[in-house]
N, C-alpha and C positions, 0 to 999 in steps of 0.2 A: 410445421408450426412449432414455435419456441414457447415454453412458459419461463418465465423471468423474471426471478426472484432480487435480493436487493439490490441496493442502488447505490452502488461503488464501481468506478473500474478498475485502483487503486493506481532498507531502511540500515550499525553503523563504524568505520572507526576508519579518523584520516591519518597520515603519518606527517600533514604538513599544513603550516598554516595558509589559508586564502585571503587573496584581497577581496574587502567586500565592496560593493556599488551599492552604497544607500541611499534612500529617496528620501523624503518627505512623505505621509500618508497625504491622501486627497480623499476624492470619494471612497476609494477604496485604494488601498497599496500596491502596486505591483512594482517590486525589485527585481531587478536582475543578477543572473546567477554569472560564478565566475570562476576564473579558474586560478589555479596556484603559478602559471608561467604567466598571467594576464597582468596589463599596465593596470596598476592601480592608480598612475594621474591621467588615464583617459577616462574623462565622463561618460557615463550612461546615457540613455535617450529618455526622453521624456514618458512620464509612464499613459498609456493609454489604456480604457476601460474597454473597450471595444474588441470583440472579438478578433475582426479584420488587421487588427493593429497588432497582434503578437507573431509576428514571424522571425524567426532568426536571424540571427544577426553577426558576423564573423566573430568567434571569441568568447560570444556570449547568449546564452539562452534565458529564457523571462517565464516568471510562474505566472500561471493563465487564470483570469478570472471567471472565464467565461464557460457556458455548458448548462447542465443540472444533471438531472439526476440520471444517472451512467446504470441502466438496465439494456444492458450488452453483451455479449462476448467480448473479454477486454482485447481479442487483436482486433476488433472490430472498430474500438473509442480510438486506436491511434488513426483513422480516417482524420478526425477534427484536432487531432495535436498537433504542436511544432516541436517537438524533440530537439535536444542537444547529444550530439555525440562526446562522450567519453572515450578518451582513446584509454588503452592497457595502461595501467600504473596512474593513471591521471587524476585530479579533482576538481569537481563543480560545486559550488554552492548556489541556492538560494534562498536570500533573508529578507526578513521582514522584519518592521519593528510596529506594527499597528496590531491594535487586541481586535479587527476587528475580524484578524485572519485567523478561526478558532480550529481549525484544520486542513491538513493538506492529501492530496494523494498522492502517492509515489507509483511512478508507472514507469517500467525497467521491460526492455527485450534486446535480442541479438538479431542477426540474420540469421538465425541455425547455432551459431557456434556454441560454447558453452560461458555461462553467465558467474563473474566470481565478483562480487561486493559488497563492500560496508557502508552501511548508511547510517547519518547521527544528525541525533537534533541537537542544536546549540542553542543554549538558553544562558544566555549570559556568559563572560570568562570562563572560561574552566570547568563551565558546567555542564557537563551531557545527560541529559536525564532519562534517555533512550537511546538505544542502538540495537541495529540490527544485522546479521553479517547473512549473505543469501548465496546458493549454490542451483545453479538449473545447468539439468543436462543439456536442455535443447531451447533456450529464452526465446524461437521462434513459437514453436510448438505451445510452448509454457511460459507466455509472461510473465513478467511481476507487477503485482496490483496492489497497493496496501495504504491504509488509512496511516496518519500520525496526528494526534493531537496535539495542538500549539496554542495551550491556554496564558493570557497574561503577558502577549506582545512579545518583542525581543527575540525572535524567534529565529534559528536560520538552517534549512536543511542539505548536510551537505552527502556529498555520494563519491563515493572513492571508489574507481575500477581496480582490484587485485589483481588480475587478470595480465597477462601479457600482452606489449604492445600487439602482436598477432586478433586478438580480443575483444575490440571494440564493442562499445555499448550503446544505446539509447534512450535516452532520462528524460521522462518530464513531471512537473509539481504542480499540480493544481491546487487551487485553494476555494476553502468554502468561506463565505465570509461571516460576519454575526447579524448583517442586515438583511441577510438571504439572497446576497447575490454571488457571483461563482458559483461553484459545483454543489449546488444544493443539494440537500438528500442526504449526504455522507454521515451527517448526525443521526439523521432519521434512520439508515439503515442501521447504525450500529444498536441503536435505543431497540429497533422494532425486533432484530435479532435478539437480541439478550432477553426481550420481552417473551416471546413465541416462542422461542426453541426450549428442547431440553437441555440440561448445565450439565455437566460433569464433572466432579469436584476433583483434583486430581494433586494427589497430598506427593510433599518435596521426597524427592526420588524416584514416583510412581512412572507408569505408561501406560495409556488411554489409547486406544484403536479403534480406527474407525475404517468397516470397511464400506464401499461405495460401488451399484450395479453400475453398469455398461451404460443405462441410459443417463447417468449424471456427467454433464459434459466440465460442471465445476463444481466448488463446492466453496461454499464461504465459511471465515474461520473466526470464530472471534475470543480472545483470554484475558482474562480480568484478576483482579484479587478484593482485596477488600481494606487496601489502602497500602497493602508492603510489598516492598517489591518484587516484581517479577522475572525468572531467570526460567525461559522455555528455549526447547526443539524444536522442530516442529517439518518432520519429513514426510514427503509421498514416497511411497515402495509401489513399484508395479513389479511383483514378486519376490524372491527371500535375497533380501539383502542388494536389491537393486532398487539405488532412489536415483530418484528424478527431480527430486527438487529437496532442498535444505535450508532451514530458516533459524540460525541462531540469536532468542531473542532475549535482552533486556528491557527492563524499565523502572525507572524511580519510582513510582507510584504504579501500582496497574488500577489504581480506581480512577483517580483523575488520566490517568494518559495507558488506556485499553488498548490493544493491538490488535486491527480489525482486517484480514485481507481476505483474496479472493484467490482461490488455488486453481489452475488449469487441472483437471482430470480425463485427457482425451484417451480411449481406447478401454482395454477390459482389464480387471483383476487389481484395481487403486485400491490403497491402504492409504486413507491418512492416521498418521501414529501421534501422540501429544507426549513428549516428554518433559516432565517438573526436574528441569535441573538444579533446584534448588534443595534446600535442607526441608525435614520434615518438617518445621518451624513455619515456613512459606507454601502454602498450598493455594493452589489455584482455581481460577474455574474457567472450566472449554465450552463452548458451546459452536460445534460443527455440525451445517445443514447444507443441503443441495442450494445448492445457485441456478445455476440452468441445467433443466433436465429435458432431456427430448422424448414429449409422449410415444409411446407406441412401440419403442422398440423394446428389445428383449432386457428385460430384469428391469421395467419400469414398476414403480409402486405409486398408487391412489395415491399415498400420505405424501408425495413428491410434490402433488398436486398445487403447487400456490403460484402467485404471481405476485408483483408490485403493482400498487395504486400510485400513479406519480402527481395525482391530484392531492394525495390523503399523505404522500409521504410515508406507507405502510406496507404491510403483506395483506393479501386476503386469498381466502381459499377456495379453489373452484370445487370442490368438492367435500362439502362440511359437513 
């Protein structure tokens, strides 16, 4: 038996610019994503709302509307994706220009190998108001999952493999929409998180550690500020000085656009660590809680005890 907590499965810097393939919004947007060798006078396909309807397509991959609310183990949510491969050095985009796409998830794994990428939101010319550069020892073992917010339209999220051609990746972007359709929830978990947990205020230079028992198989992450912006780390250690995963992050705002992911923690002796790489001037606030924990086993804890309501859009606790 799983208990399963929020409802995400879930970021940047290119070195070149991409052609984009824009649409028109309809009921709801969906763009297609592209790459930096891709024709920019071949058309797109027609956007469809349908789940059925997002499959790959040579050259180009499509941000998916369809799903809800993702209370999973995230190797589990790539069963219902269509992924785009990223080769070594490569980039993908996907844009949107409708407000009514108010967030995406970004979901990143390998076959095994190991995982080197920047990801950035594009919000108009020259303006990245977020980015995030990610390191996973094993992206099989250890996905990537993570929320971005994309308020006020114009939006386009793009993902650059560092990695060597040897490296391949695979990306896909779902999006929540503001009518509640796509991957609903994404809001709600981040609201109900910030809500229920405990904060951790973690002033410009400091480190915040969290260690985590053997029965937490994930742990979800989420860092905010109080409108300035935000300049975090954000590593797992499974013992001294050996990470497994690395999360260098920015953001213009961390009130309007919060950084929400979901961290793999399989096996025993996880540290996640929160470093404020910012000036004492910029202090932030952490707030890390178990994701999916598996009753019963050794170093489980009561207060672990919650689930998602995928009715209510919330946590509630089996044991209050």
């Amino acid at each position: 038996m799983k208990i399963v907590r929020s409802a995400v499965s879930a970021l940047g810097l290119a070195s070149t610019a991409s052609a984009f393939f824009v649409q028109q919004p309809q009921t709801a947007t969906v763009l297609h994503s592209s790459s930096y060798f891709g024709s920019p006078n071949e058309p797109p396909p027609e956007p469809q709302i349908t789940a059925a309807a997002f499959a790959n397509q040579a050259g180009a991959g499509q941000l998916r509307t369809s799903g809800g609310p993702r209370g999973d183990k995230v190797e589990n949510i790539w069963d219902s994706l269509s992924p785009v491969t990223v080769q070594g050095g490569s980039l993908r985009t996907w844009s949107f220009t409708t407000h009514t796409v108010e967030r995406v998830q970004v979901l990143m794994k390998t076959e095994g190998r190991p995982l080197n990428a920047n990801i950035e939101l594009w919000h108009g010319p020259d303006n990245t108001p977020q980015k995030v550069a990610v390191y996973l020892e094993d992206g099989n073992l250890r996905p990537f999952s993570a929320v971005i917010e994309t308020p006020r339209g114009h939006n386009a999220v793009a993902i650059y493999n560092t990695g060597h051609l040897e490296f391949p990746l695979s990306a896909c972007v779902e999006a929540e929409l503001s009518n509640g359709g796509g991957a609903a929830g994404l809001g709600a978990a981040t609201k109900s998180l910030s809500e229920m947990s405990t904060s951790k205020t973690v002033q410009g230079g400091a480190i915040h550690t969290i260690p985590f028992a053997p029965a937490v198989e994930s742990v979800a992450l989420l860092l905010k500020t109080d409108g300035r912006p935000l300049n975090a780390r954000i590593e797992l250690l499974q013992g001294p000085n050996n990470n497994k995963q690395i999360m260098e992050i920015y953001t213009e705002d961390g009130l309007e656009r919060p950084f929400y992911a979901v961290i793999e923690t399989p096996g025993v002796g996880n540290v996640v660590r929160v470093v404020n790489t910012a000036t004492v001037e910029f202090p932030l606030t952490a707030s890390v809680e178990p994701y999916l924990v598996t009753p019963g086993a050794e170093g489980y804890a009561s207060e672990y005890d919650r689930g998602w309501d995928e009715s209510a859009n919330s946590f509630y606790f089996l044991n209050p």
